[in-house]
C-alpha positions in Angstrom: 34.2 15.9 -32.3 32.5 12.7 -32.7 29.4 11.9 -30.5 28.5 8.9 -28.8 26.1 7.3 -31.5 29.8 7.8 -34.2 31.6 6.4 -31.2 29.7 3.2 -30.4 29.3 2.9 -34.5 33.1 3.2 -35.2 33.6 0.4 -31.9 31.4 -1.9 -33.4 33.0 -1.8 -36.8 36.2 -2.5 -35.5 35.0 -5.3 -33.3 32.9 -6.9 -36.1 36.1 -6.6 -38.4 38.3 -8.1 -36.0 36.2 -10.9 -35.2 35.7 -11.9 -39.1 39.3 -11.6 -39.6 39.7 -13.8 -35.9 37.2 -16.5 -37.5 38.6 -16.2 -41.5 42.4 -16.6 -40.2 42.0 -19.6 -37.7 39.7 -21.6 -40.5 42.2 -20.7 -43.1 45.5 -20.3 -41.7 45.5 -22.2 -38.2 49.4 -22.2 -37.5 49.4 -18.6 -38.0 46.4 -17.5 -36.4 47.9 -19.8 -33.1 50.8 -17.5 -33.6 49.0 -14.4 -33.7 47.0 -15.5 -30.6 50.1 -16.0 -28.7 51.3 -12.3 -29.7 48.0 -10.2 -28.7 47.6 -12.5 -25.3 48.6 -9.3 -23.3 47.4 -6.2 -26.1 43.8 -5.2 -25.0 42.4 -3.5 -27.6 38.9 -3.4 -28.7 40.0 -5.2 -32.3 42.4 -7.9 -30.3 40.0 -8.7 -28.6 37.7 -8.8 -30.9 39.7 -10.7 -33.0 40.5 -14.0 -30.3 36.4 -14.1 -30.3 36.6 -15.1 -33.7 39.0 -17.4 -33.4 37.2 -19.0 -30.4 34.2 -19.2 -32.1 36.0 -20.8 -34.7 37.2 -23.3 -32.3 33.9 -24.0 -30.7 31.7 -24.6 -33.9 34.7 -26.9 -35.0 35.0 -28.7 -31.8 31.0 -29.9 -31.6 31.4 -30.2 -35.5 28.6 -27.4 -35.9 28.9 -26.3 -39.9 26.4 -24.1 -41.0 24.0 -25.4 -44.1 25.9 -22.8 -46.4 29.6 -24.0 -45.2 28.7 -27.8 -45.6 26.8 -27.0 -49.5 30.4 -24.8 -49.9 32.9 -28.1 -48.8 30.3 -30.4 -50.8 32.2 -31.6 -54.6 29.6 -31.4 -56.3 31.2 -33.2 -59.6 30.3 -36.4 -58.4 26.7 -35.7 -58.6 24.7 -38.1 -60.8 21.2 -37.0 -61.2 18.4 -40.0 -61.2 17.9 -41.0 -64.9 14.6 -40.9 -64.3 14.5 -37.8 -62.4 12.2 -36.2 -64.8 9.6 -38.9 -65.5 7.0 -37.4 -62.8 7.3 -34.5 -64.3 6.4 -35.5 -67.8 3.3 -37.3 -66.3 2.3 -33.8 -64.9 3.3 -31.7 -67.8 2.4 -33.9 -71.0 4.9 -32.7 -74.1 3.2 -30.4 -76.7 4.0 -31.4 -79.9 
């Protein structure tokens, strides 16, 4: 028989995995995860609920345009960077070539 410490563990695993896989879906899959949200409107489960958190989290970091550092570096292309030809020259007055 489980106690309450397993209990509250096991609850918050499934509510943290339903709320990643709330968030992942509607960023990656909206039509579906609109879908989805339809189906679970009237399932009251600690995951379904969970997982409609996620996706309305999703919907209000997208909505005020909030993108954390590490999404914005992630959507970045970084081919198109073109470092400063002289990016280096400061450093070559600090560290003087050995020959």
């Amino acid at each position: 028989m489980q106690n309450e410490k397993e209990k509250d563990d096991d609850l918050t695993a499934i509510f943290q995995q339903g709320f990643n896989d709330g968030y992942m879906l509607r960023e990656q899959m909206p039509e579906l995860a609109q879908s989805l949200e339809r189906s679970l409107a009237d399932i009251h489960t600690e995951y379904s609920s969970a997982f409609k958190d996620g996706m309305n989290q999703y919907d209000i970091e997208n909505d005020k345009g909030l993108m954390l550092d590490w999404k914005m570096d992630q959507d970045r292309d970084h081919d198109d960077f073109t470092p400063d030809k002289d990016a280096d020259k400061d450093r070559d007055e600090i560290e003087p070539e050995m020959d």
